[in-house]
C-alpha positions as CSV (number, residue, x, y, z in Angstrom):
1,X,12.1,43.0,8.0
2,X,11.2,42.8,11.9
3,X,8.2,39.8,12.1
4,X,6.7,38.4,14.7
5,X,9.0,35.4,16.4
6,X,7.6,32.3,15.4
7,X,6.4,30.3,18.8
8,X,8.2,27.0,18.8
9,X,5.9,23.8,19.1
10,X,5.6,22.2,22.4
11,X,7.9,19.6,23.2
12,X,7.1,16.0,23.6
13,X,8.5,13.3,26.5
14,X,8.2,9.8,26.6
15,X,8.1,8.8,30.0
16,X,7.8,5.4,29.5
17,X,11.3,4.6,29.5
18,X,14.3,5.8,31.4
19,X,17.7,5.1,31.0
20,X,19.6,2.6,33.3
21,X,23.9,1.7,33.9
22,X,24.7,-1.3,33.0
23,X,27.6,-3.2,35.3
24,X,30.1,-3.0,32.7
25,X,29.3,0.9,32.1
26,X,27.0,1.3,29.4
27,X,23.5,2.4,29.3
28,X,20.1,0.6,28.6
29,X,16.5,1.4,28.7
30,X,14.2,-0.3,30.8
31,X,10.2,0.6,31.3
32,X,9.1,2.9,34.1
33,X,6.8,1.6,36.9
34,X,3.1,3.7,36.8
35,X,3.8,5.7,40.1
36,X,7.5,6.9,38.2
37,X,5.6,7.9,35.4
38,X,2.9,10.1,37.5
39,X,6.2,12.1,39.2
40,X,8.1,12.7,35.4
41,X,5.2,13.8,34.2
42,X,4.6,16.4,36.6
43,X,8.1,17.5,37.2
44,X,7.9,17.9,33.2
45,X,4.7,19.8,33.1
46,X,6.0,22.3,36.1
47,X,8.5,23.0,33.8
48,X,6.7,23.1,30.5
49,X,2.9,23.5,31.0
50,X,2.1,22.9,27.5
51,X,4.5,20.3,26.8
52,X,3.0,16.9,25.1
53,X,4.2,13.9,27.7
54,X,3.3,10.0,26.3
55,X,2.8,7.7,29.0
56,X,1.2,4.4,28.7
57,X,-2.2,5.7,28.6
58,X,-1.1,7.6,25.5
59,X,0.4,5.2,24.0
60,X,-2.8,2.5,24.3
61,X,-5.0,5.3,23.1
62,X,-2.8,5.4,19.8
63,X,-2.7,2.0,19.2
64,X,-5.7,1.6,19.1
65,X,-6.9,4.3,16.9
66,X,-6.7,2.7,14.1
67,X,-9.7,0.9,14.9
68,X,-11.8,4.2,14.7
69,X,-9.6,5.5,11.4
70,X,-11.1,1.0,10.0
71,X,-14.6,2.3,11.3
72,X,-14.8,6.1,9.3
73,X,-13.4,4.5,6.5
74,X,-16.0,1.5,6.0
75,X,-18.5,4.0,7.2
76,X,-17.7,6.5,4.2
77,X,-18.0,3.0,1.2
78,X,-21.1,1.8,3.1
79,X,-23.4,4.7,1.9
């Protein structure tokens, strides 16, 4: 009846955009300079320490994983 509270994942930012006005009063996202990125990302981890933040370097790393998931997978018919 009385369980242990489940722990909620971590929560995940993308700092690699932010949210600009426009002139005629709506918003629009436009990229984030490196040295912006740095300062979210530890205001965010301050905040959350185990929080997942995706910056650019996350984002290369990702694309190109699929390269390595290509390699296993030739690796596993080649034997």
């Amino acid at each position: 009846m009385f369980g242990k509270k489940k722990k909620a994942p971590a929560p995940a930012f993308d700092v690699t955009q932010k949210l600009k006005k426009t002139w005629y009063g709506g918003k629009k996202r436009i990229p984030t300079t490196k040295a912006e990125q740095r300062k979210m990302k530890e205001a965010i981890l301050k905040v959350y320490p185990e929080a997942i933040v995706i910056d650019d370097n996350a984002k290369r790393q990702r694309e190109l994983d699929w390269i390595d998931r290509i390699k296993e997978y030739d690796a596993l018919f080649n034997d």
